[in-house]
Structure formats: C-alpha cells, structure tokens
DSSP file (Angstrom, degrees, kcal/mol; ACC not computed):
  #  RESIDUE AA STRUCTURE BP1 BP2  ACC     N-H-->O    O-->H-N    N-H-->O    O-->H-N    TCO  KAPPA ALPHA  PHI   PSI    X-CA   Y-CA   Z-CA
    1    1 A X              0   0    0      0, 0.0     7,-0.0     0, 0.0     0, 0.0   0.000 360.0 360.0 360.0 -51.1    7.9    9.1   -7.3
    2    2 A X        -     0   0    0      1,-0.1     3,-0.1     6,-0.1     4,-0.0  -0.101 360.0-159.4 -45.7 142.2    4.7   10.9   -6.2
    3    3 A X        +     0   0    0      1,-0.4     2,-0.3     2,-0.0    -1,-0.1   0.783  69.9  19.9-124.4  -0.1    2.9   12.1   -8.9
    4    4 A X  S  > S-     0   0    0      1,-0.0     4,-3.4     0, 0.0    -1,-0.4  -0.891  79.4-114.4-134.0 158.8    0.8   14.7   -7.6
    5    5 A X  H  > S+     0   0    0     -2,-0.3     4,-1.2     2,-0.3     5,-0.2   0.898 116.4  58.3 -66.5 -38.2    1.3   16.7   -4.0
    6    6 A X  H >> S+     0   0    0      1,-0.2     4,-2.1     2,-0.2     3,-1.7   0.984 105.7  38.9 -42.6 -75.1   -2.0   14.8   -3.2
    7    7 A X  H 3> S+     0   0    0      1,-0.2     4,-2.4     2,-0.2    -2,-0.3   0.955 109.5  64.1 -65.8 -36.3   -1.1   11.6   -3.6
    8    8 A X  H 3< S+     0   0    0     -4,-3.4    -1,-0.2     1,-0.2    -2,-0.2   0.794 106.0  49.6 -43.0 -25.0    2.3   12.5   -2.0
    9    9 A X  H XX S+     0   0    0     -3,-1.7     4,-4.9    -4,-1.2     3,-4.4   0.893 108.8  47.4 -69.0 -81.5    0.4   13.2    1.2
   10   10 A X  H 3X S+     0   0    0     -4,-2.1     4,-2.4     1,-0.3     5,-0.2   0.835 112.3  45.8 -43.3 -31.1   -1.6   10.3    1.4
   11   11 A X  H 3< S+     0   0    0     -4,-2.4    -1,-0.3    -5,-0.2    -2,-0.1   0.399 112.1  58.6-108.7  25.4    1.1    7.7    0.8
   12   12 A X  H <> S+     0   0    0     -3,-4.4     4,-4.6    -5,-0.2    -2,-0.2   0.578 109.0  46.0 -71.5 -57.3    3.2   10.0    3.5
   13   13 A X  H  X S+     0   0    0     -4,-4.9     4,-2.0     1,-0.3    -2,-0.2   0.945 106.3  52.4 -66.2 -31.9    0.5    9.4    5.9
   14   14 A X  H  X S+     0   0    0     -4,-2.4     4,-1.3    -5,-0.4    -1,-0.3   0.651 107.7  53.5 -76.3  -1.7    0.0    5.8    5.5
   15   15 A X  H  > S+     0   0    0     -5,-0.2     4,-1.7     2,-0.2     3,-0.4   0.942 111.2  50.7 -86.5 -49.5    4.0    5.4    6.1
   16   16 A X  H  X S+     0   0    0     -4,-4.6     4,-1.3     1,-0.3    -2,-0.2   0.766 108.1  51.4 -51.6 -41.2    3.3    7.6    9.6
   17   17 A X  H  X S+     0   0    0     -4,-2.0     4,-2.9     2,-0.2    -1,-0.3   0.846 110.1  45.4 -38.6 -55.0    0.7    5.3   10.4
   18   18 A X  H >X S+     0   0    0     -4,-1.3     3,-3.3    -3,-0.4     4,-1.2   0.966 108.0  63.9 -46.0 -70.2    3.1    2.0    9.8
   19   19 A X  H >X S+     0   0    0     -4,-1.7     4,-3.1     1,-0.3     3,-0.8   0.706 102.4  45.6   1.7 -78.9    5.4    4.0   11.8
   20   20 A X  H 3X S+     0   0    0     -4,-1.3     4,-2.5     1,-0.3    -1,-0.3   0.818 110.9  49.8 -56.1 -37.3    3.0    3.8   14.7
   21   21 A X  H << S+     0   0    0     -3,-3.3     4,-0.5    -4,-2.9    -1,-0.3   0.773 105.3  55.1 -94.9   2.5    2.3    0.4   14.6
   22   22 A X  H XX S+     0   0    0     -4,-1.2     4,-2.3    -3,-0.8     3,-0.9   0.832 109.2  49.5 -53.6 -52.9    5.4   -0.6   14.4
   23   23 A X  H 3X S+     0   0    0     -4,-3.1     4,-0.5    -5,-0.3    -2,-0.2   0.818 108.9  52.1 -33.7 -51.1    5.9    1.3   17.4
   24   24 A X  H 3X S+     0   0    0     -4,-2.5     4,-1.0     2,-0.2    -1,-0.2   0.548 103.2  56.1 -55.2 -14.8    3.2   -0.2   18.8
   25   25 A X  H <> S+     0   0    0     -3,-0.9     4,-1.5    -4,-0.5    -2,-0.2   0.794 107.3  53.9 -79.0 -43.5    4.6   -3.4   18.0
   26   26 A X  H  < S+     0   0    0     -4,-2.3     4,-0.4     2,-0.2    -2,-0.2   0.821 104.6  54.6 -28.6 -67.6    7.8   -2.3   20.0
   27   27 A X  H  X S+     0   0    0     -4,-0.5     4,-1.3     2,-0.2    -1,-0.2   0.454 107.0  42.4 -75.0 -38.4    6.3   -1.5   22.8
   28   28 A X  H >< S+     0   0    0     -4,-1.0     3,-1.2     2,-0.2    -2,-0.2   0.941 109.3  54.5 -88.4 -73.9    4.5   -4.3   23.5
   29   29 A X  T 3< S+     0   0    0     -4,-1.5     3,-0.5     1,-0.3    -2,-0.2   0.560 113.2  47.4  10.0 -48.5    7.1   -6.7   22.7
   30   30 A X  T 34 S+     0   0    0     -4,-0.4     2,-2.8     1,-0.2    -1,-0.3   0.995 118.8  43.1 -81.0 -60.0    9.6   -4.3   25.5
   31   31 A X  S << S-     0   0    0     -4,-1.3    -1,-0.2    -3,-1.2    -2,-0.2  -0.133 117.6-122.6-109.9  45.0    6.3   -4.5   28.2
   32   32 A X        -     0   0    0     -2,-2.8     2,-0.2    -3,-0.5    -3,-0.1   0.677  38.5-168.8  -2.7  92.8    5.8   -8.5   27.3
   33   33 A X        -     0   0    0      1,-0.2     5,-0.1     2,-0.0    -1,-0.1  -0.398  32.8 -86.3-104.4-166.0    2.2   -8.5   26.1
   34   34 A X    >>  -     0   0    0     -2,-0.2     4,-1.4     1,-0.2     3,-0.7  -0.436  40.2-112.2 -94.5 173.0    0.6  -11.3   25.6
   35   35 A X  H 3> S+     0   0    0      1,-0.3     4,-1.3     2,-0.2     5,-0.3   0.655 109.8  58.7 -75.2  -9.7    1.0  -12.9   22.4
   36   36 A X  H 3> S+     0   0    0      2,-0.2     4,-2.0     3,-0.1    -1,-0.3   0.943 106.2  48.5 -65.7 -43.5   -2.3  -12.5   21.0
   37   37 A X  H <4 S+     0   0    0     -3,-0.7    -2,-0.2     1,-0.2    -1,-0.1   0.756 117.8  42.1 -85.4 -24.8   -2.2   -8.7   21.3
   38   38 A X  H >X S+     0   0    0     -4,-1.4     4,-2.1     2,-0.1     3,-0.9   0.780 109.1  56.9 -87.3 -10.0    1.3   -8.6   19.6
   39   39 A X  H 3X S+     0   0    0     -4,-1.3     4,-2.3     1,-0.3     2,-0.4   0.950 112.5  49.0 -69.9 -51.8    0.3  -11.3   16.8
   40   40 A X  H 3< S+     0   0    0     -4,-2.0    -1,-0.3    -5,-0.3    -2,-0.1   0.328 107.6  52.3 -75.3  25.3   -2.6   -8.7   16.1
   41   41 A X  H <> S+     0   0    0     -3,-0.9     4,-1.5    -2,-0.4    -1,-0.2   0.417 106.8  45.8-115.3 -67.0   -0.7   -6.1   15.9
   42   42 A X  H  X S+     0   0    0     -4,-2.1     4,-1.9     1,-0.2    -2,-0.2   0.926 112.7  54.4 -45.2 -52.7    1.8   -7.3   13.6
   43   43 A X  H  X S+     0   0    0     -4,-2.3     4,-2.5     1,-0.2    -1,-0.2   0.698 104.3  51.7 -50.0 -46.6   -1.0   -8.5   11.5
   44   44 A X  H  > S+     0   0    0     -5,-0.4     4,-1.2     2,-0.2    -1,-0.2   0.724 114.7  46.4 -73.7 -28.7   -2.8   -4.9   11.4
   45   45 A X  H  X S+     0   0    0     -4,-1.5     4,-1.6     2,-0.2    -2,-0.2   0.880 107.6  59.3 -91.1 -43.2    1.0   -3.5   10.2
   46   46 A X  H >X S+     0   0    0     -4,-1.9     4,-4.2     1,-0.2     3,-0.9   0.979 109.3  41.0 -48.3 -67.6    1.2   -6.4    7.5
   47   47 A X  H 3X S+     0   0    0     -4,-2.5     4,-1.3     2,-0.2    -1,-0.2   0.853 109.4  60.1 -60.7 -19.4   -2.1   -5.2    5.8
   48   48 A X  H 3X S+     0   0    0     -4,-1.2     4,-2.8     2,-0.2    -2,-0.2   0.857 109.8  43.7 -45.3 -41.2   -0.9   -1.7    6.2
   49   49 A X  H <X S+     0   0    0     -4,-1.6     4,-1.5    -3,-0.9     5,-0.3   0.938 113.2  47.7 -77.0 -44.8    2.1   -2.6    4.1
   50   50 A X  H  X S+     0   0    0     -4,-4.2     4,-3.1     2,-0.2    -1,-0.2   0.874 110.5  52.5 -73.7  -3.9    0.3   -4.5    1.7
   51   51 A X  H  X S+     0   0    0     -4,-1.3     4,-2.1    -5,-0.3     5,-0.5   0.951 116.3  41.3 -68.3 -81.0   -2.2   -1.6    1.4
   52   52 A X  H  X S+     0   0    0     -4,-2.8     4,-0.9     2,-0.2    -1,-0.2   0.785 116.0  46.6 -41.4 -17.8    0.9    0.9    0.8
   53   53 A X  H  X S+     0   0    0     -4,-1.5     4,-3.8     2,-0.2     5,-0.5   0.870 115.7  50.6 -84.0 -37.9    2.9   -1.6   -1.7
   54   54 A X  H  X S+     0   0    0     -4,-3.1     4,-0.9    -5,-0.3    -2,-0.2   0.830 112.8  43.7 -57.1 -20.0   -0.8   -2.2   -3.7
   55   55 A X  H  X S+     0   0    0     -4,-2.1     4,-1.6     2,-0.2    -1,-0.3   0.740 118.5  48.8-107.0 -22.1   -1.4    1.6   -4.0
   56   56 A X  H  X S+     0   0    0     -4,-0.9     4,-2.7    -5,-0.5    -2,-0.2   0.896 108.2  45.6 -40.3 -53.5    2.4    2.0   -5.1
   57   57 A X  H  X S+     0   0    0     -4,-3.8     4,-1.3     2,-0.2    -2,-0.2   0.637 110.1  65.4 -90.1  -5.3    2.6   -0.7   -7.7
   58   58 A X  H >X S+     0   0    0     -4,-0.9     3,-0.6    -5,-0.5     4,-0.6   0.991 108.9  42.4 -51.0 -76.8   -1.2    1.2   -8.9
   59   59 A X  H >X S+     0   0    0     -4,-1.6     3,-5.4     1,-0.2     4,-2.4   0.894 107.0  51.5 -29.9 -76.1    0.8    4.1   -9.6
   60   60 A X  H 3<>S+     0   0    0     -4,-2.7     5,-1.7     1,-0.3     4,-0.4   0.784 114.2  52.9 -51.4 -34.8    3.7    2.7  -11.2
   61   61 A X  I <<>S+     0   0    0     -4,-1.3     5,-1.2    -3,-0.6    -1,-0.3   0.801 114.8  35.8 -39.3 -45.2    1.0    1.0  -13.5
   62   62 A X  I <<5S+     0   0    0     -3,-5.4    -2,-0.2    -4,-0.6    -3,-0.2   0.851 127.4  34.7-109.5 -34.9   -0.9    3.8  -14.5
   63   63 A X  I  <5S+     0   0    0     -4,-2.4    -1,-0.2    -5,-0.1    -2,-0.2   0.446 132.1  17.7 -80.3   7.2    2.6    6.7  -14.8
   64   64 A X  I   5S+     0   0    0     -5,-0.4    -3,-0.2    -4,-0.4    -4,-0.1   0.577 128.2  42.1-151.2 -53.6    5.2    4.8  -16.0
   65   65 A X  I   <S+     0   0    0     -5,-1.7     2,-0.6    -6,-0.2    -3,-0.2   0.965 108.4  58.6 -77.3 -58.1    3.8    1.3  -17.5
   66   66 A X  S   <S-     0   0    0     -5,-1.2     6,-0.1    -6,-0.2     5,-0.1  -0.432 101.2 -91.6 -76.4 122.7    0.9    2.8  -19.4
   67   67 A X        -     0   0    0     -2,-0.6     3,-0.1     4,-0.1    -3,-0.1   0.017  60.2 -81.4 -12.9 167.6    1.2    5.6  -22.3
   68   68 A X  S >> S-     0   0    0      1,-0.2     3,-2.4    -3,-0.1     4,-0.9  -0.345  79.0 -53.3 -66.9 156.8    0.9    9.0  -21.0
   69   69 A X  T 34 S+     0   0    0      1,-0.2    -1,-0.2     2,-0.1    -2,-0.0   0.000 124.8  11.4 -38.7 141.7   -2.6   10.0  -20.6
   70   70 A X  T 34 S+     0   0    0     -3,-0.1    -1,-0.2     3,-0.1    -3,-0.1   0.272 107.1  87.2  69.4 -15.8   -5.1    9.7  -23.5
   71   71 A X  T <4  +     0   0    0     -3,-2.4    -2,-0.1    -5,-0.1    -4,-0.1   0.795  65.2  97.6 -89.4 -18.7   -2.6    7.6  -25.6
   72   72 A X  S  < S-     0   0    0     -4,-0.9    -6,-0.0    -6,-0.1     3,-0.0  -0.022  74.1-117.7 -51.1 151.9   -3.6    4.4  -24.3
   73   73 A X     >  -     0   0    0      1,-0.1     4,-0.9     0, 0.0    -3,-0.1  -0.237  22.1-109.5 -75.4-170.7   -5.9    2.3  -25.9
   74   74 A X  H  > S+     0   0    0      2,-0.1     4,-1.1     3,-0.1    -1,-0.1   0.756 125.9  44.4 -62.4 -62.5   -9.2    1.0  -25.0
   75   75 A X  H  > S+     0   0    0      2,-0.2     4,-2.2     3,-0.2     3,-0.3   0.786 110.4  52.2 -66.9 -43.1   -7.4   -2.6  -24.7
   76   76 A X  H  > S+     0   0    0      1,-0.2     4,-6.1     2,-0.2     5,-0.3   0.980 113.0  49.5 -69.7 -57.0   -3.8   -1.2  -22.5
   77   77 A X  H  < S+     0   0    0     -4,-0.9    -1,-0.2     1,-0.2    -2,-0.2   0.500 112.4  39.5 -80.8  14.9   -6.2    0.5  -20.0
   78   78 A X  H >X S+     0   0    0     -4,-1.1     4,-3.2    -3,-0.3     3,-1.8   0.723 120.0  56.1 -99.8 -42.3   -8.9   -2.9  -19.2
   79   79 A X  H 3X S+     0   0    0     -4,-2.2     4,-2.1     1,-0.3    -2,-0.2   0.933 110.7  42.6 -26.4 -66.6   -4.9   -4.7  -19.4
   80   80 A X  H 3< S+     0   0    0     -4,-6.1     4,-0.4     1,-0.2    -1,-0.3   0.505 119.3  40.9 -76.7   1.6   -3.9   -2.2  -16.6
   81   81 A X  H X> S+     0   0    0     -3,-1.8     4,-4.0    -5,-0.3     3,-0.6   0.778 110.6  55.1-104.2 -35.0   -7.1   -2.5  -14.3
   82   82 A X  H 3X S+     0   0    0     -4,-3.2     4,-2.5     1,-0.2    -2,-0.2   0.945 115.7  36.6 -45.0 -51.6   -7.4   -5.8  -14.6
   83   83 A X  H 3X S+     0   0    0     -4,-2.1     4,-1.0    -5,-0.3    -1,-0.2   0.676 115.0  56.6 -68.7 -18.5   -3.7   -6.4  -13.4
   84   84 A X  H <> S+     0   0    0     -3,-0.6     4,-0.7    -4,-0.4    -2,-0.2   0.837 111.1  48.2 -98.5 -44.1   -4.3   -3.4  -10.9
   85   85 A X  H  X S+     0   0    0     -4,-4.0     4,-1.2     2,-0.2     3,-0.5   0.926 100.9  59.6 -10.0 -88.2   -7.3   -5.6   -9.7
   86   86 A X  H >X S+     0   0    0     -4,-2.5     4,-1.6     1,-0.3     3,-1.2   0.824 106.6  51.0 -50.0 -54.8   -5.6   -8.9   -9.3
   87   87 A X  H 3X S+     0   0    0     -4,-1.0     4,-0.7     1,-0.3    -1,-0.3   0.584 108.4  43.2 -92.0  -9.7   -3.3   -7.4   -6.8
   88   88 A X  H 3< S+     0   0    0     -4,-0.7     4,-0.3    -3,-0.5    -1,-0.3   0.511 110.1  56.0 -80.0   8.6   -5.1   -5.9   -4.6
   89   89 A X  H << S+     0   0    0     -3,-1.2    -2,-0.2    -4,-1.2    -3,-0.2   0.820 115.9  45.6-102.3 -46.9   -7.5   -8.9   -4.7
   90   90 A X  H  < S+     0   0    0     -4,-1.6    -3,-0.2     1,-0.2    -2,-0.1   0.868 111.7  51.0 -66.3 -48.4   -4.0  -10.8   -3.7
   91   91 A X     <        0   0    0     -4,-0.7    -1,-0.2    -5,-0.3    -2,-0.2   0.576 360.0 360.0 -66.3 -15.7   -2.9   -8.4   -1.1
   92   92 A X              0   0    0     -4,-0.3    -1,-0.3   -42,-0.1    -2,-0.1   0.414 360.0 360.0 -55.7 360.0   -5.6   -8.3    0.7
C-alpha cells in the first residue's frame, strides 16, 4: 500500500500515535475521568483518524487513480488536487 519506505514510516507513526490515544482514552474511561477530559480525548483521536484516512485516500488519488507519473494531463492532475483538497477541507 505504502508507496515509498518514507511514506510507510510516517503513516506507521500516525497509527502509533492513535494507538496511544486510544489508550489514553482507555485509561481514563477505567480511572472515571471526568467527561470533559474523555470527550477531548476522543475528539483529539477523531481528528487523528481523519488526518490518517485524508493522507490515505491522497495516495490512492495520486498511485492508483491518476496515470503513472508524467502521463497525466494538465486537466487529470488540477481534477486530482482539487478533489484531494475538498477532502481534507471536509475532514478537518
């Protein structure tokens, strides 16, 4: 799925990170914190995910949906930023 070792890294780390707030999430839940601190918690893991799905569905945009590099038009790749746009815009 990765398409470089780079990016394989990065969308490794942001899963270790969920990881952790989910953990944190856990944790307070077990040691009944108060509900503000787990509602913001949850909320900090929610944009984590949408951070990780938007920088997913980037990829899948730009390897798999668009020609290979250089065959795209002018027209496919303002198509694919635009859309690539629009959903982080959403996800935020």
């Amino acid at each position: 799925m990765s398409h470089t070792l780079e990016e394989k890294k990065r969308l490794l780390n942001r899963v270790h990170r969920i990881q952790g707030q989910v953990a944190a999430i856990e944790k307070a839940l077990d040691q009944e914190a108060e509900c503000s601190d787990v509602l913001h918690n949850i909320s900090a893991c929610r944009g984590a995910m949408d951070s990780l799905m938007a920088e997913v569905i980037e990829g899948h945009i730009r390897f798999h949906i668009l020609p290979p590099s250089g065959a795209a038009n002018d027209e496919q790749v303002r198509a694919a930023e635009d859309l690539v746009s629009a959903l982080r815009a959403y996800l935020k």
